[in-house]
C-alpha positions in Angstrom: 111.1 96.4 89.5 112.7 97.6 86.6 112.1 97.8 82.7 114.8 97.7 80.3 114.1 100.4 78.0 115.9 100.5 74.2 116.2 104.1 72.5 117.9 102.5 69.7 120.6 99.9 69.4 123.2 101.7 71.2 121.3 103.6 74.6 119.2 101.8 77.1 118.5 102.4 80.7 116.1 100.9 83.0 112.6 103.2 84.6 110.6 101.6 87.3 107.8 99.8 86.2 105.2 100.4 88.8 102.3 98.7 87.4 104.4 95.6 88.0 103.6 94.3 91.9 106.7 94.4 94.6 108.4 91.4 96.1 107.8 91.2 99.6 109.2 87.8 100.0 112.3 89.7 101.9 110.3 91.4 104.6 110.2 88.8 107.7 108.1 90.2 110.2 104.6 89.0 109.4 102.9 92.5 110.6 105.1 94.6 108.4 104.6 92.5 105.7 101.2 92.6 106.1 101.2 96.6 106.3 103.2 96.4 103.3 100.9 94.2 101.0 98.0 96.3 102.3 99.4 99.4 100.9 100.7 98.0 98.0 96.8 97.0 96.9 95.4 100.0 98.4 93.2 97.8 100.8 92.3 100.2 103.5 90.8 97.8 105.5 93.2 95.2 105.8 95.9 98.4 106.3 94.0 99.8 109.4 92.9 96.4 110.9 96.9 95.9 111.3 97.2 99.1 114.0 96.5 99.7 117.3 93.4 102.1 118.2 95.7 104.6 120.0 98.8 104.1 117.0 100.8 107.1 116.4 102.4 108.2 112.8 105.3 110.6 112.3 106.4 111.4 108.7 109.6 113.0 108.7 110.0 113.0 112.5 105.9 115.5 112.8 103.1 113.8 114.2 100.3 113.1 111.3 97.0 111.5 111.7 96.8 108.3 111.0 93.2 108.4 109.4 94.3 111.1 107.2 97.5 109.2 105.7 95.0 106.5 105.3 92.4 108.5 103.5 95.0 110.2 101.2 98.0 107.8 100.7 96.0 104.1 100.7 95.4 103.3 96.6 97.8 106.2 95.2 101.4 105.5 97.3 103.5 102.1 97.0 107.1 100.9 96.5 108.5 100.5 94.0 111.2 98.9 94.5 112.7 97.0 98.4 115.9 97.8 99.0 116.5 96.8 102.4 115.1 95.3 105.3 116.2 96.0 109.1 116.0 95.9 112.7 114.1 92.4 112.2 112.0 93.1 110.1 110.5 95.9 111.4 112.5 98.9 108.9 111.7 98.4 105.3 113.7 101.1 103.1 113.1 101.3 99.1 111.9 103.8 96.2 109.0 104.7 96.4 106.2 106.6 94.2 103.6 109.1 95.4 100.8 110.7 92.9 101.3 114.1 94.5 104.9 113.6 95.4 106.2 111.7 93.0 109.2 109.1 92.9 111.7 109.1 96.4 114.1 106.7 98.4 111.9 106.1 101.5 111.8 104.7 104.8 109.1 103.1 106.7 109.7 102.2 110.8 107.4 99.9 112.8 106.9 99.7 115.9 104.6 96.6 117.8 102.9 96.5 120.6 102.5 92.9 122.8 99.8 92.1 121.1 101.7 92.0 117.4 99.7 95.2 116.3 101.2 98.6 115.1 101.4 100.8 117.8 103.8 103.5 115.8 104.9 103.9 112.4 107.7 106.3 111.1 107.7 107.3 107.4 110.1 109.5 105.9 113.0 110.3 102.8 115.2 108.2 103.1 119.3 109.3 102.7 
């Protein structure tokens, strides 16, 4: 989302407005969008009942723990903004803002297993 912003009558720009919540409507696959709502609230509950017990994460192409990035990215990371969706569903690309990172173009990957459950997510900068 975006917030017009006025300097004075001749300057404006837009700045994200993150208190403002993200419109999932575009992401199709119910898992992903499920995963996305999750960590949009911050619900860390409803984020890991969505995985597999023996899911794997890679940010940036390195293996991370999954209970860590839960622990330290559930309640302070979230879009932004939604820029595309891909591959079915299952690649979500947008802006994205991080407490200790701050704001990036990023990419998040599923992967599902039979069952419909994550069985391997890949986050990373997007180009």
């Amino acid at each position: 989302m975006l917030r017009h912003v006025a300097i004075d009558d001749t300057v404006q720009f837009s700045i994200p407005c993150i208190d403002e919540p993200v419109i999932t409507d575009a992401l199709t696959n119910p898992a992903v969008k499920a995963a996305i709502e999750a960590l949009q609230k911050g619900d860390r509950k409803a984020w890991s009942a969505l995985f597999e017990a023996d899911a794997k994460l890679y940010d940036d192409g390195a293996l991370r723990s999954l209970e860590k990035f839960i622990r330290e990215a559930l309640g302070h990371e979230r879009f932004t903004s939604i820029e595309r969706v891909e591959k079915n569903g299952l690649e979500v690309i947008g802006e994205f803002h991080s407490e200790q990172w701050g704001d990036f173009r990023t990419y998040f990957k599923f992967q599902l297993s039979p069952a419909g459950k994550i069985k391997r997510l890949d986050i990373g900068q997007a180009d």
